[in-house]
N, C-alpha and C positions, 0 to 999 in steps of 0.2 A: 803462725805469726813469725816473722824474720824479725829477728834480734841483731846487731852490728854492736858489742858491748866494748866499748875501750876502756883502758887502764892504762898506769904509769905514768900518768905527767904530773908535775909537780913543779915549785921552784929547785931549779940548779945557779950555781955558778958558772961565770963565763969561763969557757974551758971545758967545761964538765960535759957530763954525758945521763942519757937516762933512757929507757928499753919503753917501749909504747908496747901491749898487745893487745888485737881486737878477737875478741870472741864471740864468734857467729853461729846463729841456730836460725831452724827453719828453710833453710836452702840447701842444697846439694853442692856444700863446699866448694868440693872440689874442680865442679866445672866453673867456677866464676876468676874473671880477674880483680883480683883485689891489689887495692889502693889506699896511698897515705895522700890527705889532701890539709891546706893548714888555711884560717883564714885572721887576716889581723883585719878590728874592727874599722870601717870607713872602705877597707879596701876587697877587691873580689876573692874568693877560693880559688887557692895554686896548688897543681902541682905539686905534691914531694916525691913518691916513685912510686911505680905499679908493678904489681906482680902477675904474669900471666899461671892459667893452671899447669902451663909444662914447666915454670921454672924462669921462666925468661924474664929480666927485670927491665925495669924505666928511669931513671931518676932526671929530677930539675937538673940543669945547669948547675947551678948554688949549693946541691946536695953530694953532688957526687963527689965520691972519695970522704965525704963523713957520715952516711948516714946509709944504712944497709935493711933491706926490707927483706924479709923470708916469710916461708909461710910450714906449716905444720899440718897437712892435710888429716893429720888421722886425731887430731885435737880442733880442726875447725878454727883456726887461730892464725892469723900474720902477726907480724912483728915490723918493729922499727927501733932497729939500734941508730941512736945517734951519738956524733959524738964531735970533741971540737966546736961543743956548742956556741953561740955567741948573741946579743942581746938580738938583735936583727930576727934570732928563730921563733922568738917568742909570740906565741899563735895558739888560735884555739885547733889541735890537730882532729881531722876526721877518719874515720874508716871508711872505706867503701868499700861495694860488691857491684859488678857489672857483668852482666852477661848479654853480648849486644845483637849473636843471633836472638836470644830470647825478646832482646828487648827490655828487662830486667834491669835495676839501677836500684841500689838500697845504700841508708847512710846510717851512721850511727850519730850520739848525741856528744862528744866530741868531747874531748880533755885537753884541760889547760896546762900548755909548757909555757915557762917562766924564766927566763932568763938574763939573772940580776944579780949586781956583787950584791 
């Protein structure tokens, strides 16, 4: 059974910063590209940045230069540091896992960042 387990969202302050990690089981890690995707209610899932399995990132327009996605192959785990936060980021954020030879596509159940004086 593939698990995509996120953590670390919470309310911050505008300005502030806070660490997402998604923790993955069931899959063969390391060959997938994983993903931060954020969705605000009314409007579609965007976008935040991908990480392929060599290393190589993605990020939105809006993201880059504050918000840095890594991944941890040997803990089955990505991350999203953000920072420079501001109310606009405030989104339900998701994990993903893609592997598109496979054909493969899995999501996690998503954690809420908040940001509010």
């Amino acid at each position: 059974q593939v698990q995509l387990v996120e953590s670390g969202g919470g309310l911050v302050q505008p300005g502030g910063s806070l660490r997402l990690s998604c923790a993955a089981s069931g899959i063969d890690f390391i060959v997938y590209t994983m993903g931060w995707y954020r969705q605000v209610p009314g409007r579609q899932r965007e976008l935040v940045a991908t990480i392929s399995r060599g290393g190589t990132t993605n990020y939105a327009d809006s993201m880059k230069g504050r918000f840095t996605i890594s991944r941890d192959n040997a803990r089955n785990t990505v991350y999203l540091a953000m920072n420079s936060l501001n109310p606009e980021d405030t989104a339900v954020y998701y994990c993903n896992a893609a592997h598109a030879w496979l054909m493969k596509e899995y999501w996690g159940q998503g954690t809420q960042v908040t940001v509010s004086p």
